[in-house]
C-alpha positions as CSV (number, residue, x, y, z in Angstrom):
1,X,11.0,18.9,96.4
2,X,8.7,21.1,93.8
3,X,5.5,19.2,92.7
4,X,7.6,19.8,88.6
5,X,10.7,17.9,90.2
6,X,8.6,15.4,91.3
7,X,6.7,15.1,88.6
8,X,9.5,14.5,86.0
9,X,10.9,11.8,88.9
10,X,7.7,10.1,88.9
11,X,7.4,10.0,84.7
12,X,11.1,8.6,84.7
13,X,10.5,5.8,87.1
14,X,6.8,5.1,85.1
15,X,9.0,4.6,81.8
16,X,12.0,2.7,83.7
17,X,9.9,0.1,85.7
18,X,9.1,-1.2,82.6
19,X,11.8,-1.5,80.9
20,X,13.6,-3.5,83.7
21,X,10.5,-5.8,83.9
22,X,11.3,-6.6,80.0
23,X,14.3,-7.1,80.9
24,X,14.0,-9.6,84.0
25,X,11.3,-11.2,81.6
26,X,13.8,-11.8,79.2
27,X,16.6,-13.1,81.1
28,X,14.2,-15.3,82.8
29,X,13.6,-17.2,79.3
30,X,17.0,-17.0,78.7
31,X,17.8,-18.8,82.0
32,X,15.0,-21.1,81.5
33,X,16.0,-22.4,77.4
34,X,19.4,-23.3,79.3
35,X,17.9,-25.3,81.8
36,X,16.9,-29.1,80.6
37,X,13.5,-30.5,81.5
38,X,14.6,-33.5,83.3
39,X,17.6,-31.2,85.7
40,X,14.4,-29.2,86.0
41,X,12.5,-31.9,87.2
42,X,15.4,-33.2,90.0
43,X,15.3,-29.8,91.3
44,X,12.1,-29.2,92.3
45,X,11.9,-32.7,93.5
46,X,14.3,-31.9,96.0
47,X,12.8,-28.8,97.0
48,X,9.5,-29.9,97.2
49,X,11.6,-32.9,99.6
50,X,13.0,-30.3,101.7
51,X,9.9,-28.8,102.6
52,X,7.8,-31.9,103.0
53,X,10.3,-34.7,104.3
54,X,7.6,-37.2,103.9
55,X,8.0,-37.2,100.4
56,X,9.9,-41.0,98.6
57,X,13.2,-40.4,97.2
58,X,13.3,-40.3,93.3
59,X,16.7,-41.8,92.1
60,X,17.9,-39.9,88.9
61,X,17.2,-42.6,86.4
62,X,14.0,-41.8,86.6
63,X,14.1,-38.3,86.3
64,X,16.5,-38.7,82.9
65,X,14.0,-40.5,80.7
């Protein structure tokens, strides 16, 4: 590959890697606004219970307040 090739590639991917981190930023919020706080908050109870077993059980009343 010529060093001009490569340097055209290499401006291309320095505009696109950009753009698609915008992008993933953006569907991130998206993704999170559809989310509610207390489904949120059951979810990462129970991960935080699959890694560390030692952890009470939270019933989901609590969790919906």
């Amino acid at each position: 590959m010529d060093s001009g090739k490569a340097q055209r590639h290499l401006a291309c991917a320095q505009g696109v890697v950009p753009a698609l981190t915008g992008c993933l930023g953006a569907l991130d919020a998206l993704h999170g606004e559809q989310q509610r706080p207390a489904v949120q908050a059951a979810g990462m109870w129970q991960r935080a219970r699959s890694v560390t077993p030692d952890l009470p059980a939270v019933t989901d009343r609590h969790l919906t307040h």
